[in-house]
C-alpha positions in Angstrom: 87.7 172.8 69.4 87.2 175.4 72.4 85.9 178.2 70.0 83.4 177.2 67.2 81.5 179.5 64.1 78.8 178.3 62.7 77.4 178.9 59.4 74.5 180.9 60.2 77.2 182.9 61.9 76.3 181.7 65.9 79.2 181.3 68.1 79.9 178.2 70.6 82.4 177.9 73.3 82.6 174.8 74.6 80.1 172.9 72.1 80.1 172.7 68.6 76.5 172.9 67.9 75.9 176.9 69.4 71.5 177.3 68.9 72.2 181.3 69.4 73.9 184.1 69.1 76.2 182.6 71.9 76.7 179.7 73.5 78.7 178.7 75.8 78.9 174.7 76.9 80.8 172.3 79.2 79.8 168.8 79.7 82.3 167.4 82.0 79.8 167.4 85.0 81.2 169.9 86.9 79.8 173.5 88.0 80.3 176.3 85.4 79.8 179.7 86.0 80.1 183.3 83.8 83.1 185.3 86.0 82.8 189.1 85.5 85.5 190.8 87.6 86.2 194.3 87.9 88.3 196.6 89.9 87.7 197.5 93.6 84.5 199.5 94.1 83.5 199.4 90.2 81.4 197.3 88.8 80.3 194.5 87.3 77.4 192.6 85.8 75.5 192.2 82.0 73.2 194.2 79.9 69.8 193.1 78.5 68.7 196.2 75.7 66.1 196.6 73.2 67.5 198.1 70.3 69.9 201.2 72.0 70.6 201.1 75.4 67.9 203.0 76.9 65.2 200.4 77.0 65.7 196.8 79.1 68.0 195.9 82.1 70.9 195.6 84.0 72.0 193.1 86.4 75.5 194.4 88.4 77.2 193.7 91.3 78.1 197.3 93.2 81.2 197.5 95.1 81.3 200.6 96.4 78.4 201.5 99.2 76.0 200.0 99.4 77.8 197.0 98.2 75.1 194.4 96.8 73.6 193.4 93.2 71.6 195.6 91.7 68.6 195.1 89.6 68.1 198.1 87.4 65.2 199.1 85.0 65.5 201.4 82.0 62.5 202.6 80.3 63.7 205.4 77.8 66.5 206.1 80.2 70.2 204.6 79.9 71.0 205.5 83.5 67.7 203.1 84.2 66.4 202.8 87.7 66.6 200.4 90.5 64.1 197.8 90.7 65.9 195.5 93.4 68.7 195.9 95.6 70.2 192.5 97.3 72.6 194.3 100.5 75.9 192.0 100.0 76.3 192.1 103.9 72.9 192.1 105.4 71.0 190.1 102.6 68.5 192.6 103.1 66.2 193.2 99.8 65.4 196.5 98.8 62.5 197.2 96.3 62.7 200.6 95.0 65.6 201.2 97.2 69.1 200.3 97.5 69.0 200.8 101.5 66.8 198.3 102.9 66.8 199.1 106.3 64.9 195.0 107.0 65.2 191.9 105.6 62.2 193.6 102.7 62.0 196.8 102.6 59.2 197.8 99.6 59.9 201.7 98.4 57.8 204.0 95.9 58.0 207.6 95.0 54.4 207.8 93.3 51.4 207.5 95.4 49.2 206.6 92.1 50.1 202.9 92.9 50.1 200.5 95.9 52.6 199.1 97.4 52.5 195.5 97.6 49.3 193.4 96.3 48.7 189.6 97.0 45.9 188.7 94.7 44.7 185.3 94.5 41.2 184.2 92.7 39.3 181.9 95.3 36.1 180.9 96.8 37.5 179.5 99.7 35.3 180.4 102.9 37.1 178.6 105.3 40.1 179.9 107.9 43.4 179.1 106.5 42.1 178.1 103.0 43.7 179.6 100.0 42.8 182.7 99.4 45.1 186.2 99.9 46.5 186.4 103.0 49.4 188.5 105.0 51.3 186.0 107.7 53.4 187.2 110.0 54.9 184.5 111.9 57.3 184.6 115.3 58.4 181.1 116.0 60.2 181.5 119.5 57.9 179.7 122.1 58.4 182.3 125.3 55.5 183.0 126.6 54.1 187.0 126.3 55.9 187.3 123.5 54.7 189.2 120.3 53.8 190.2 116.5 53.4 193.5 115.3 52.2 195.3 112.0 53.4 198.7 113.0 52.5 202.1 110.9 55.2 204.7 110.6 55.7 208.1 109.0 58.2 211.0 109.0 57.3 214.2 111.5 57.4 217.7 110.1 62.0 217.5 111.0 62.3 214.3 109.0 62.5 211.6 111.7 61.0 208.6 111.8 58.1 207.3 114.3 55.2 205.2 114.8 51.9 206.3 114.8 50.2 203.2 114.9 50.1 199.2 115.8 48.4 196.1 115.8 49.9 194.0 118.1 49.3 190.3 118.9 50.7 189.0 122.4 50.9 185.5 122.0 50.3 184.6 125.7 50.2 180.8 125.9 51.9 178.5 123.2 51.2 175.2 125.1 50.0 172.3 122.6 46.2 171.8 122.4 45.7 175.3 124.6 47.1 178.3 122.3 45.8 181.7 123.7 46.7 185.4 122.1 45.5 189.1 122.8 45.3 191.0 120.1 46.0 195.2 120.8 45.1 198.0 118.9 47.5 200.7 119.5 47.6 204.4 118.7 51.3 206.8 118.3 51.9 209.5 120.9 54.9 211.3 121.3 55.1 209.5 125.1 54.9 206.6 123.0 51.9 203.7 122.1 49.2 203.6 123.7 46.7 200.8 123.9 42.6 202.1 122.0 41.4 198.3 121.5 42.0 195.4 123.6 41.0 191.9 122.8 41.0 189.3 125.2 41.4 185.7 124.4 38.8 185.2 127.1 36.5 187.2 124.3 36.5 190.5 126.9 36.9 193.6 125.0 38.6 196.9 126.6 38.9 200.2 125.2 41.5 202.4 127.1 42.2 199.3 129.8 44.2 196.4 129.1 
Protein backbone atom coordinates (compact mmCIF):
# COMPACT_ATOMS: atom_id res chain seq x y z
CA UNK A 1 0.00 0.00 0.00
CA UNK A 2 1.48 3.53 -0.95
CA UNK A 3 -1.32 5.45 0.78
CA UNK A 4 -2.60 4.28 4.23
CA UNK A 5 -5.67 5.67 6.83
CA UNK A 6 -5.62 4.80 10.02
CA UNK A 7 -8.30 4.56 12.45
CA UNK A 8 -7.65 7.47 14.52
CA UNK A 9 -7.83 9.07 11.15
CA UNK A 10 -3.69 9.76 10.63
CA UNK A 11 -2.49 9.38 7.19
CA UNK A 12 0.85 7.40 6.09
CA UNK A 13 2.56 7.40 2.75
CA UNK A 14 4.96 5.09 2.46
CA UNK A 15 4.35 3.17 5.97
CA UNK A 16 1.54 1.71 7.33
CA UNK A 17 1.83 2.66 10.88
CA UNK A 18 1.52 6.92 10.38
CA UNK A 19 2.21 8.27 14.49
CA UNK A 20 0.69 11.83 13.16
CA UNK A 21 -1.32 13.78 11.30
CA UNK A 22 1.03 12.81 8.36
CA UNK A 23 3.54 10.67 7.73
CA UNK A 24 5.39 10.11 5.13
CA UNK A 25 8.07 6.86 5.06
CA UNK A 26 10.51 5.11 2.77
CA UNK A 27 12.73 2.44 3.97
CA UNK A 28 14.61 1.35 1.02
CA UNK A 29 17.88 3.16 2.14
CA UNK A 30 17.97 5.64 -0.18
CA UNK A 31 17.72 9.64 0.16
CA UNK A 32 14.16 10.99 0.41
CA UNK A 33 13.32 14.40 0.10
CA UNK A 34 9.74 16.73 0.17
CA UNK A 35 9.88 18.45 -3.68
CA UNK A 36 7.86 21.70 -3.64
CA UNK A 37 8.06 23.23 -7.13
CA UNK A 38 6.59 26.26 -8.41
CA UNK A 39 6.67 28.41 -11.34
CA UNK A 40 9.63 30.77 -12.39
CA UNK A 41 10.03 33.65 -9.90
CA UNK A 42 7.04 32.37 -7.43
CA UNK A 43 7.43 30.58 -4.69
CA UNK A 44 7.72 27.87 -2.81
CA UNK A 45 8.12 26.41 0.70
CA UNK A 46 5.54 25.22 3.96
CA UNK A 47 3.60 26.86 6.56
CA UNK A 48 3.76 26.33 10.31
CA UNK A 49 0.36 28.33 12.01
CA UNK A 50 -1.12 28.51 15.28
CA UNK A 51 -4.73 28.37 14.93
CA UNK A 52 -5.32 31.06 11.66
CA UNK A 53 -2.60 32.06 9.66
CA UNK A 54 -1.36 35.06 11.37
CA UNK A 55 0.65 33.57 14.12
CA UNK A 56 3.90 31.00 13.36
CA UNK A 57 6.14 30.60 10.23
CA UNK A 58 7.09 30.32 6.96
CA UNK A 59 9.93 28.65 5.38
CA UNK A 60 10.05 29.55 1.16
CA UNK A 61 12.28 29.49 -1.38
CA UNK A 62 12.06 33.12 -3.33
CA UNK A 63 12.72 33.16 -6.98
CA UNK A 64 12.42 36.36 -7.99
CA UNK A 65 15.21 39.01 -6.46
CA UNK A 66 16.72 38.36 -4.15
CA UNK A 67 16.51 34.82 -4.93
CA UNK A 68 17.30 32.78 -1.62
CA UNK A 69 15.12 30.91 1.26
CA UNK A 70 13.39 32.88 3.40
CA UNK A 71 12.71 32.48 7.02
CA UNK A 72 9.68 34.51 7.92
CA UNK A 73 8.00 35.31 11.36
CA UNK A 74 4.37 36.21 11.82
CA UNK A 75 3.24 37.47 15.07
CA UNK A 76 -0.47 38.69 14.51
CA UNK A 77 0.49 39.37 10.99
CA UNK A 78 -0.17 36.97 7.95
CA UNK A 79 2.24 38.82 5.75
CA UNK A 80 4.82 37.87 8.82
CA UNK A 81 8.32 39.25 8.65
CA UNK A 82 11.75 38.12 7.78
CA UNK A 83 13.76 36.59 10.37
CA UNK A 84 16.60 35.01 8.01
CA UNK A 85 17.46 35.41 4.53
CA UNK A 86 19.90 32.63 2.96
CA UNK A 87 21.19 34.68 -0.64
CA UNK A 88 20.85 31.60 -3.24
CA UNK A 89 23.97 32.98 -5.04
CA UNK A 90 26.24 34.45 -2.46
CA UNK A 91 25.31 32.19 0.54
CA UNK A 92 25.29 35.33 2.37
CA UNK A 93 22.92 35.32 5.59
CA UNK A 94 20.86 38.03 6.25
CA UNK A 95 19.23 38.52 9.76
CA UNK A 96 16.57 41.06 9.63
CA UNK A 97 17.35 41.54 6.09
CA UNK A 98 16.98 39.93 2.90
CA UNK A 99 20.19 41.86 1.40
CA UNK A 100 23.07 40.75 3.22
CA UNK A 101 25.63 42.74 1.84
CA UNK A 102 28.59 39.93 3.81
CA UNK A 103 28.68 36.57 4.54
CA UNK A 104 26.36 37.80 8.16
CA UNK A 105 24.86 40.65 7.97
CA UNK A 106 22.72 41.20 11.46
CA UNK A 107 19.82 44.03 10.81
CA UNK A 108 17.20 45.76 13.32
CA UNK A 109 14.79 48.50 13.01
CA UNK A 110 14.25 49.05 16.92
CA UNK A 111 17.05 50.51 18.95
CA UNK A 112 15.32 49.06 22.34
CA UNK A 113 17.40 45.83 21.69
CA UNK A 114 20.91 44.78 20.86
CA UNK A 115 22.12 43.39 18.22
CA UNK A 116 23.99 40.32 18.68
CA UNK A 117 24.64 38.87 22.40
CA UNK A 118 27.10 35.95 23.20
CA UNK A 119 26.42 35.08 26.73
CA UNK A 120 28.05 32.32 28.40
CA UNK A 121 28.06 31.69 32.41
CA UNK A 122 31.82 31.11 33.45
CA UNK A 123 34.39 31.73 35.98
CA UNK A 124 37.14 31.11 33.76
CA UNK A 125 40.01 33.74 34.41
CA UNK A 126 42.34 32.46 32.18
CA UNK A 127 43.15 33.77 28.24
CA UNK A 128 41.36 31.64 25.82
CA UNK A 129 39.24 29.82 28.49
CA UNK A 130 35.50 29.58 27.96
CA UNK A 131 33.88 32.39 28.58
CA UNK A 132 32.14 35.03 25.79
CA UNK A 133 34.26 35.99 23.35
CA UNK A 134 34.20 37.76 19.61
CA UNK A 135 37.07 35.97 17.28
CA UNK A 136 37.89 37.27 14.26
CA UNK A 137 40.26 35.19 12.52
CA UNK A 138 42.42 35.89 9.06
CA UNK A 139 44.28 32.64 8.22
CA UNK A 140 46.55 33.86 5.26
CA UNK A 141 50.21 33.80 6.57
CA UNK A 142 51.64 37.14 4.64
CA UNK A 143 53.25 39.14 6.68
CA UNK A 144 51.66 42.94 7.53
CA UNK A 145 48.58 41.59 6.87
CA UNK A 146 45.35 42.48 8.98
CA UNK A 147 41.95 42.18 11.03
CA UNK A 148 39.64 44.80 11.46
CA UNK A 149 36.39 45.52 13.55
CA UNK A 150 35.37 48.57 11.67
CA UNK A 151 32.34 51.08 12.77
CA UNK A 152 30.07 52.55 10.09
CA UNK A 153 27.10 54.80 9.81
CA UNK A 154 25.13 56.71 7.09
CA UNK A 155 26.11 60.65 6.51
CA UNK A 156 23.27 63.26 6.50
CA UNK A 157 22.83 62.09 1.97
CA UNK A 158 22.46 58.44 2.87
CA UNK A 159 25.91 57.00 2.04
CA UNK A 160 27.73 54.76 3.83
CA UNK A 161 31.31 55.39 5.62
CA UNK A 162 33.52 54.49 8.44
CA UNK A 163 33.91 56.36 11.28
CA UNK A 164 35.88 54.17 13.23
CA UNK A 165 38.40 50.99 13.55
CA UNK A 166 40.29 48.69 15.53
CA UNK A 167 42.76 47.24 13.51
CA UNK A 168 45.20 44.51 14.33
CA UNK A 169 48.44 44.24 11.87
CA UNK A 170 49.56 40.88 12.30
CA UNK A 171 53.23 41.60 11.52
CA UNK A 172 55.18 38.41 12.06
CA UNK A 173 53.36 34.89 11.83
CA UNK A 174 56.67 32.81 12.19
CA UNK A 175 56.17 29.67 14.66
CA UNK A 176 57.32 30.27 18.24
CA UNK A 177 57.75 34.23 17.40
CA UNK A 178 54.13 35.68 16.59
CA UNK A 179 54.07 39.61 16.78
CA UNK A 180 50.86 42.01 16.16
CA UNK A 181 50.13 45.89 16.43
CA UNK A 182 47.06 46.69 17.42
CA UNK A 183 45.62 50.46 15.91
CA UNK A 184 43.01 52.43 17.08
CA UNK A 185 41.72 54.43 14.34
CA UNK A 186 39.30 57.33 14.07
CA UNK A 187 36.86 58.32 10.51
CA UNK A 188 37.69 61.46 8.55
CA UNK A 189 36.37 62.43 5.46
CA UNK A 190 40.35 62.13 4.04
CA UNK A 191 39.93 58.85 5.46
CA UNK A 192 41.28 56.82 8.89
CA UNK A 193 43.50 58.05 10.79
CA UNK A 194 45.55 56.37 13.39
CA UNK A 195 44.58 57.96 17.63
CA UNK A 196 46.16 54.75 19.47
CA UNK A 197 49.05 52.74 18.49
CA UNK A 198 50.26 49.64 20.16
CA UNK A 199 53.42 48.19 19.67
CA UNK A 200 54.18 44.63 20.04
CA UNK A 201 57.49 45.90 21.45
CA UNK A 202 54.87 47.31 24.40
CA UNK A 203 55.63 51.16 22.95
CA UNK A 204 52.54 53.10 22.94
CA UNK A 205 51.93 56.18 20.32
CA UNK A 206 49.13 58.46 20.10
CA UNK A 207 49.11 60.42 16.71
CA UNK A 208 52.50 58.49 15.49
CA UNK A 209 52.64 55.03 14.31
Amino acid sequence: KHVVVADDGNVGIGTTGPTSLLTLGNFTGNDQYINVQSANNKKAGIQLFEVDNTYGFTIEHYGATPPGLNFIRHSASAAGVSAMFIDRASGNVGIGTTGPGGLLEVSQTSDSKYGIISRLDSASTTFGGGYPALVLRNLNTTANNMVDLIFQSNDSLGNLGTYGAIRNVITSHTNGSITGDLYLQTGTTAGMVNGLVIKSSGNVGIGTT
